[in-house]
C-alpha positions as CSV (number, residue, x, y, z in Angstrom):
1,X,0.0,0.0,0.0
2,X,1.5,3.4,-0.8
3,X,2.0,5.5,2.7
4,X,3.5,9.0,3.9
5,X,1.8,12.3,5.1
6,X,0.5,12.7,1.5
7,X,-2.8,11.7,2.1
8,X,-3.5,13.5,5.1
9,X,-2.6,16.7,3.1
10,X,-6.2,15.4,0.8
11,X,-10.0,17.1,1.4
12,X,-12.1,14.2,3.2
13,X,-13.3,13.3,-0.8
14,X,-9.9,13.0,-2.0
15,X,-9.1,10.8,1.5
16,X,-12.4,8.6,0.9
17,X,-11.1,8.5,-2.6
18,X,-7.7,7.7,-2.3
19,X,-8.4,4.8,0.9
20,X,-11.0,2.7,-1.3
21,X,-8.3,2.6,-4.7
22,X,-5.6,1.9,-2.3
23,X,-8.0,-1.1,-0.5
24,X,-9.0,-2.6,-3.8
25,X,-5.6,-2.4,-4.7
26,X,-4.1,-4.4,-1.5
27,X,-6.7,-7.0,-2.4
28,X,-6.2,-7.6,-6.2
29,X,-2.1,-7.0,-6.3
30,X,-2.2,-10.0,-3.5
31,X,-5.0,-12.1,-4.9
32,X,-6.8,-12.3,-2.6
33,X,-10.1,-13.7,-2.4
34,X,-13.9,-14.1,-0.8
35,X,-13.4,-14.8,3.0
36,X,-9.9,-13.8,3.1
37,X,-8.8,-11.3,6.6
38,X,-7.2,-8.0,6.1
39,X,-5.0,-6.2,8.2
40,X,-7.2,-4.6,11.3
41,X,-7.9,-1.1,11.5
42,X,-4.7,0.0,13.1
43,X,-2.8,-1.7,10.7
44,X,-4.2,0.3,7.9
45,X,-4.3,3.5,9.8
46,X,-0.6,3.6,9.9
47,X,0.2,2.2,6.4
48,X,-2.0,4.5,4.6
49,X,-1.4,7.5,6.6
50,X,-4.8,8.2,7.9
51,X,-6.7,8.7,10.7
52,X,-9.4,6.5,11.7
53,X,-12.9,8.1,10.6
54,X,-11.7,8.6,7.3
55,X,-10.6,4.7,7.1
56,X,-14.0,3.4,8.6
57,X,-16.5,5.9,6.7
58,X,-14.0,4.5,2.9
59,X,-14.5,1.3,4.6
60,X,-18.4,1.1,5.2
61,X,-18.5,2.3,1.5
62,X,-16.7,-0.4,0.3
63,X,-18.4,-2.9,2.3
64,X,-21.8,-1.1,1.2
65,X,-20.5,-2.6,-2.6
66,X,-19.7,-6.1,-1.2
67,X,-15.7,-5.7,-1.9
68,X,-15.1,-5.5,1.5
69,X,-16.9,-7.5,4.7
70,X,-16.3,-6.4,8.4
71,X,-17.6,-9.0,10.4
72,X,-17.9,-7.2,14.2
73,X,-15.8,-8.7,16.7
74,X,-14.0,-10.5,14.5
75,X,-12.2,-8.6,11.8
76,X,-12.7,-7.4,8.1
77,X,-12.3,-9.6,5.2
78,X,-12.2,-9.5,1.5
79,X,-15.9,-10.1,0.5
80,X,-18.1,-11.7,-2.7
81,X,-19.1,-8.7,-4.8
82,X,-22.9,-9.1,-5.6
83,X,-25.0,-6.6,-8.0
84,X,-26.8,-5.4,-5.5
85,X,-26.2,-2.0,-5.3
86,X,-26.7,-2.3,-9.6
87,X,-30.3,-4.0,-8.7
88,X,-31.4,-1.2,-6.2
89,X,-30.0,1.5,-8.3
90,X,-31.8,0.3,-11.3
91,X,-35.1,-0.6,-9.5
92,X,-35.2,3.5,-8.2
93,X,-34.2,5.0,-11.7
94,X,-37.1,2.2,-13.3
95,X,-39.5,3.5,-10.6
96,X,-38.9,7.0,-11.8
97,X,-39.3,6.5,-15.1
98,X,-43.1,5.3,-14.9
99,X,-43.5,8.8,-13.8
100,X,-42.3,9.6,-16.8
101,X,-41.7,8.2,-20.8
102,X,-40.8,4.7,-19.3
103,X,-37.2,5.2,-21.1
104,X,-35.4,3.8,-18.3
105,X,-38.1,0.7,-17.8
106,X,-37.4,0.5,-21.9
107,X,-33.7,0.2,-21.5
108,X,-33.5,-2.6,-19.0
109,X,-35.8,-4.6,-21.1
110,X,-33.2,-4.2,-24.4
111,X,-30.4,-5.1,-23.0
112,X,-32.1,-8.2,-21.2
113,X,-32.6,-8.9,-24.8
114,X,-29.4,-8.4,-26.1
115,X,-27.6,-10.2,-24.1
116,X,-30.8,-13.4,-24.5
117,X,-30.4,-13.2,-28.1
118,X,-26.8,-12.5,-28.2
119,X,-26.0,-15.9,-26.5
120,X,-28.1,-17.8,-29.3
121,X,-25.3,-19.6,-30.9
122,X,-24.0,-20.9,-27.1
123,X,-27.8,-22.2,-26.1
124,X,-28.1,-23.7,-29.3
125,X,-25.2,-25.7,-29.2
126,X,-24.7,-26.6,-25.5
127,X,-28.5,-28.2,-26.0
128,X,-28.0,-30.0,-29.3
129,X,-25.1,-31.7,-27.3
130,X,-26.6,-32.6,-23.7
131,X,-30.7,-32.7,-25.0
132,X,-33.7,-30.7,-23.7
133,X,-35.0,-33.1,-20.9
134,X,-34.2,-29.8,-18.2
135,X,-36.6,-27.7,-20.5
136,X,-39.6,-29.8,-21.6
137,X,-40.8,-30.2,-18.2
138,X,-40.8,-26.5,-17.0
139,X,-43.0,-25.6,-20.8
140,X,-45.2,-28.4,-19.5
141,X,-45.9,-26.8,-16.3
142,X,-46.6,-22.9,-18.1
143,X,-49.1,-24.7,-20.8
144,X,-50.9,-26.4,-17.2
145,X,-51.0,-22.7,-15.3
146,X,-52.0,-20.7,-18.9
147,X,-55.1,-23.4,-19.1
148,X,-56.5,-22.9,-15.8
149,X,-55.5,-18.8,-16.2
150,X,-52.5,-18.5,-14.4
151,X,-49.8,-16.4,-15.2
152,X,-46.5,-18.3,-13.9
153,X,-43.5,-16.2,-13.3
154,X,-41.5,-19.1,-11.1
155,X,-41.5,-21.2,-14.2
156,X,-40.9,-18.6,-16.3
157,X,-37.7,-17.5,-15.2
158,X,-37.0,-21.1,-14.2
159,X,-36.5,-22.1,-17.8
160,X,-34.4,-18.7,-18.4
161,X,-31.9,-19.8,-15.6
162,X,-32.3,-23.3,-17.3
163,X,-31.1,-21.9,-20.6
164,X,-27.7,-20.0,-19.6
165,X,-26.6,-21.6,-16.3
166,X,-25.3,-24.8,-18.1
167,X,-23.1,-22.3,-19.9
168,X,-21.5,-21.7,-16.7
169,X,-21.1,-17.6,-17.1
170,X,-22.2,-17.0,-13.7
171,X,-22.2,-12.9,-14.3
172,X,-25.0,-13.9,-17.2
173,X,-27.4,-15.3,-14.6
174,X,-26.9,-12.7,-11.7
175,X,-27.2,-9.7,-14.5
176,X,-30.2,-11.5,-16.0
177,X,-32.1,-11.8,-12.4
178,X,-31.0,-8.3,-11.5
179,X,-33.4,-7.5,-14.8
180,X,-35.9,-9.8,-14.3
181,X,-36.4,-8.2,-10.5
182,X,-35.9,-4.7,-11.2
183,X,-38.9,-5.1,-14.3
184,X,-41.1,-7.5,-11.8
185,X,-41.4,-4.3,-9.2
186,X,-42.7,-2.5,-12.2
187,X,-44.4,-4.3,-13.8
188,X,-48.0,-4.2,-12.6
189,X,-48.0,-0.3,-13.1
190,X,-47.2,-0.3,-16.7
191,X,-49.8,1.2,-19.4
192,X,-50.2,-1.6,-21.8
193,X,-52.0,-4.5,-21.7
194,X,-50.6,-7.5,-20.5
195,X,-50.3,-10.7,-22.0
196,X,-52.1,-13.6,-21.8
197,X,-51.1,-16.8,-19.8
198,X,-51.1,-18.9,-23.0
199,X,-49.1,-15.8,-25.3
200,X,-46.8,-16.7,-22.7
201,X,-46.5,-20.5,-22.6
202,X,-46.8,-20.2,-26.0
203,X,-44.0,-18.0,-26.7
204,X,-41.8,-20.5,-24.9
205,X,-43.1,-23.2,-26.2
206,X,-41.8,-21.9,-29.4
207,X,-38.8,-20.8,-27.7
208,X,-38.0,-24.6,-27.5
209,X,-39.2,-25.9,-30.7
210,X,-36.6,-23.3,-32.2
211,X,-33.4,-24.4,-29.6
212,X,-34.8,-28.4,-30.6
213,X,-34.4,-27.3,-34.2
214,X,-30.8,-26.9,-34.1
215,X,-30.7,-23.8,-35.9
216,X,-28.8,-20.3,-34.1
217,X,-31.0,-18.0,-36.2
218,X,-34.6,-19.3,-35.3
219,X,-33.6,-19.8,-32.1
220,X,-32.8,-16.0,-31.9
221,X,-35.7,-14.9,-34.0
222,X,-38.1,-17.2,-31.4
223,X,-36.7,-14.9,-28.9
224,X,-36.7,-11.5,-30.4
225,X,-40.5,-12.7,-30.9
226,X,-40.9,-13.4,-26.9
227,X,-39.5,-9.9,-26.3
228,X,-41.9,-8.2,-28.5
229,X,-44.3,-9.5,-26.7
230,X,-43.0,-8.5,-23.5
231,X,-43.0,-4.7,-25.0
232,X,-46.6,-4.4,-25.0
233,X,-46.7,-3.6,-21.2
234,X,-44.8,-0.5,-22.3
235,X,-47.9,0.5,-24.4
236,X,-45.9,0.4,-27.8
């Protein structure tokens, strides 16, 4: 970590500033990981140079972003960065926009899309390899709910999750839920009228006749279709 007077000589923005790059980069130039200790707060007083309610009020901020984890009575480790300060930031700027021209509600929704559709070719090709077993059943349980009127949001995002997590890009499924949250909160407030139970078994229904077929570009078309859909409850 770099010491010396230096930092005392920063305003408190500069300090908070200067104590969270020099934190993150204790932790990355020594690889550390999840659950690993750090030095204790007089140990980082003295090797950064600064006093101690500049240290803890950098320190709750990283902790606030998940970087960091003090664990009372115990110590402070290095801690396993989630998105949710992305998801509540996200869900507040979505709320606002219903108040407005839904531009922030539209955004979230088109790069859910973009990164579904983007990923066609890896779907298509982990599932012609290892079979559709994990997805027939979930289609079977929408097609049950949309005949006796239910909407079914559990298997919906079941057979999302069961789409991308055999690819084993972990950041693809946490961004993905973050979207699928942060659009559920809204969801009952927006202007258009919502789908039907069977549009939506229907729609993934197709969605697995495409991936079955074998073919990238259907596959991707089948869900360009299933987000069209979905941009009705924006009223377009």
């Amino acid at each position: 970590m770099t010491t010396g007077g230096l930092s005392r000589a920063r305003g408190a923005a500069g300090n908070q500033s200067f104590i969270r790059d020099q934190m993150k980069s204790y932790i990355l130039e020594r690889g550390l990981k999840a659950g690993d200790p750090l030095p204790n707060e007089q140990e980082l007083m003295a090797q950064l140079g600064v006093g101690r309610h500049p240290l803890r009020e950098a320190m709750k901020a990283l902790q606030a972003v998940g970087i960091i984890e003090i664990r009372h009575g115990y110590g402070t480790y290095v801690g396993e960065v989630s998105l949710q300060s992305l998801e509540d930031g996200l869900a507040f700027r979505m709320s606002q926009s219903m108040a407005g021209d839904l531009r922030d509600v539209q955004n979230v929704l088109e790069v859910r899309q973009a990164i579904e559709v983007g990923m066609a070719d890896d779907v298509v090709a982990y599932f012609k390899s290892h079979g559709y077993d994990a997805l027939e059943p979930i289609v079977e349980r929408m097609e049950a709910k949309a005949r006796s009127g239910e909407y079914f949001p559990d298997e919906d995002w079941a057979f999302h999750q069961a789409l991308y997590e055999p690819l084993g890009n972990a950041l693809v499924i946490d961004l993905l839920s973050v979207f699928w949250r942060t659009f559920a909160q809204v969801d009952a407030r927006l202007p258009g009228a919502r789908y039907t139970p069977a549009d939506a078994a229907a729609w993934h229904r197709d969605l697995l006749l495409a991936l079955e077929s074998g073919n990238p570009d259907a596959f991707a078309r089948s869900m360009k279709s299933h987000f069209n859909g979905i941009h009705t409850r924006l009223g377009e």
